[in-house]
C-alpha positions as CSV (number, residue, x, y, z in Angstrom):
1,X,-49.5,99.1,175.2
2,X,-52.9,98.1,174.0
3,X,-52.1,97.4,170.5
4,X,-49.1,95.0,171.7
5,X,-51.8,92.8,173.7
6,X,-54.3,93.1,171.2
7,X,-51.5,91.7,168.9
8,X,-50.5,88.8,171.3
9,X,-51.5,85.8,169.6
10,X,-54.2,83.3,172.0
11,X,-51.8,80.5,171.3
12,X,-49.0,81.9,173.0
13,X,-51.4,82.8,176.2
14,X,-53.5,80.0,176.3
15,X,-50.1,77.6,177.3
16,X,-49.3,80.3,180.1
17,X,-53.5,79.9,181.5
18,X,-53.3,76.4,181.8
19,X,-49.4,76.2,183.5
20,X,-51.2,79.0,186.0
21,X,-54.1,76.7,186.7
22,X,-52.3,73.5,186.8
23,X,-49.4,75.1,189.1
24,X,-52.6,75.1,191.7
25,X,-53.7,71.9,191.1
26,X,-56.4,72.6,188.6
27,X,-56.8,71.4,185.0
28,X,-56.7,72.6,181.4
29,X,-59.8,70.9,180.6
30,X,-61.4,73.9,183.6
31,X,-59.0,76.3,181.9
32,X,-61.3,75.6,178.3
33,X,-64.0,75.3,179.5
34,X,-64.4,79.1,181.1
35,X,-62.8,80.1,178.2
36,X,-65.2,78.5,175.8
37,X,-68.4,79.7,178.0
38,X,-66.9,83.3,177.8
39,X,-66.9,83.3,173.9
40,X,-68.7,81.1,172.7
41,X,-66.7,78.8,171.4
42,X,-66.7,74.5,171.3
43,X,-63.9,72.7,172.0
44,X,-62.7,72.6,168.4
45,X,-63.3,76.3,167.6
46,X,-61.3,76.8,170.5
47,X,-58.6,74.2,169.2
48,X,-58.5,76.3,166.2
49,X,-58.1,79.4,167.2
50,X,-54.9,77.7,168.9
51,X,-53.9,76.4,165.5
52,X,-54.1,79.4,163.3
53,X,-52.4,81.3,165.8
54,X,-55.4,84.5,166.1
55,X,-54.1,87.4,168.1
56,X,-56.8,88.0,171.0
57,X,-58.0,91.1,168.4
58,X,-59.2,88.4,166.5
59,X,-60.2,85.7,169.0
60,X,-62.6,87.8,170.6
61,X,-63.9,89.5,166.9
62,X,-64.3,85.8,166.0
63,X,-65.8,84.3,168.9
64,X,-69.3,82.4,168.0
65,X,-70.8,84.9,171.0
66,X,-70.0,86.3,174.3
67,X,-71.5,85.3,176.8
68,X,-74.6,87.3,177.9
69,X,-73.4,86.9,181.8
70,X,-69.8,87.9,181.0
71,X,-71.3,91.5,183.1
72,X,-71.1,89.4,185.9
73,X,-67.6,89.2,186.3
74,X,-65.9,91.7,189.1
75,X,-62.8,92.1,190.6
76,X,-59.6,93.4,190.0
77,X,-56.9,92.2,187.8
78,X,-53.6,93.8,187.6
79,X,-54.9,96.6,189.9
80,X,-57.9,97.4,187.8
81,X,-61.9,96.5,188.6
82,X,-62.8,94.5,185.3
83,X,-66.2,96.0,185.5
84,X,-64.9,99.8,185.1
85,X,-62.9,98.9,181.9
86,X,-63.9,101.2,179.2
87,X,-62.3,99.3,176.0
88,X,-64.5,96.3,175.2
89,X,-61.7,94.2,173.7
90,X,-59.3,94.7,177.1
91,X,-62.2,94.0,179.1
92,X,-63.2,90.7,177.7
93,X,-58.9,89.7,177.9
94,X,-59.5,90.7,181.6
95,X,-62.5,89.0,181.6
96,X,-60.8,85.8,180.4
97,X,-58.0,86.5,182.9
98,X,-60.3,86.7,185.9
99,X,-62.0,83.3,185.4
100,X,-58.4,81.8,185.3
101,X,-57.5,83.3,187.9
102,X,-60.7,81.7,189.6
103,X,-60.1,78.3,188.0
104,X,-56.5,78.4,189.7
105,X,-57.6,79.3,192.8
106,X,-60.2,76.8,193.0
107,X,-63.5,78.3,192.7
108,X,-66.8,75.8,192.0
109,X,-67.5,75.7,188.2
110,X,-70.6,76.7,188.9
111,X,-69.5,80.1,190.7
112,X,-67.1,80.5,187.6
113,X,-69.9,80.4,185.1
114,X,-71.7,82.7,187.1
115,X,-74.5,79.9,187.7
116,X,-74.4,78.3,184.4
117,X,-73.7,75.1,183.3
């Protein structure tokens, strides 16, 4: 099951984050932006890992650097606490899933980026 994810390529999620967070009201410029505080990357690192079509394996080995307050991040997605994950790589995609899911539901920015900017 892993392996299959890992293999998923970011393109083909990225399209499915910003429908979630614009089917709320929210926009795709929110959806990048947590995206790009999670791992690092600017707006056209993140355009290119669109374009070269990366699976998340490689998204995340690539990413310019994770963000230090990623350990912030709680919750559960799909019926599992993000902070109890064992496997680094599924718990950065659940990572990036749970600030989507914030961004959709509507959450402050700054609440998202765990008081960043």
């Amino acid at each position: 099951m892993n392996d299959r994810l890992f293999g998923m390529s970011f393109a083909s999620i990225h399209p499915l984050y910003v429908a979630k967070a614009q089917r709320k009201g929210q926009s795709a410029d929110d959806v990048d932006t947590v995206i790009c505080w999670l791992a690092g990357y600017d707006r056209a690192g993140l355009r290119s890992a669109i374009e070269d079509g990366r699976d998340l394996k490689a998204f995340f080995a690539q990413a310019p650097a994770m963000n230090p307050n990623a350990e912030q991040i709680t919750g559960v997605i799909c019926g599992v606490r993000v902070e109890e994950i064992d496997d680094p790589l599924m718990q950065r995609i659940r990572y990036m899933d749970k600030l989507v899911d914030e961004v959709a539901k509507g959450k402050r920015m700054t609440s998202i980026l765990r008081g960043s900017s």
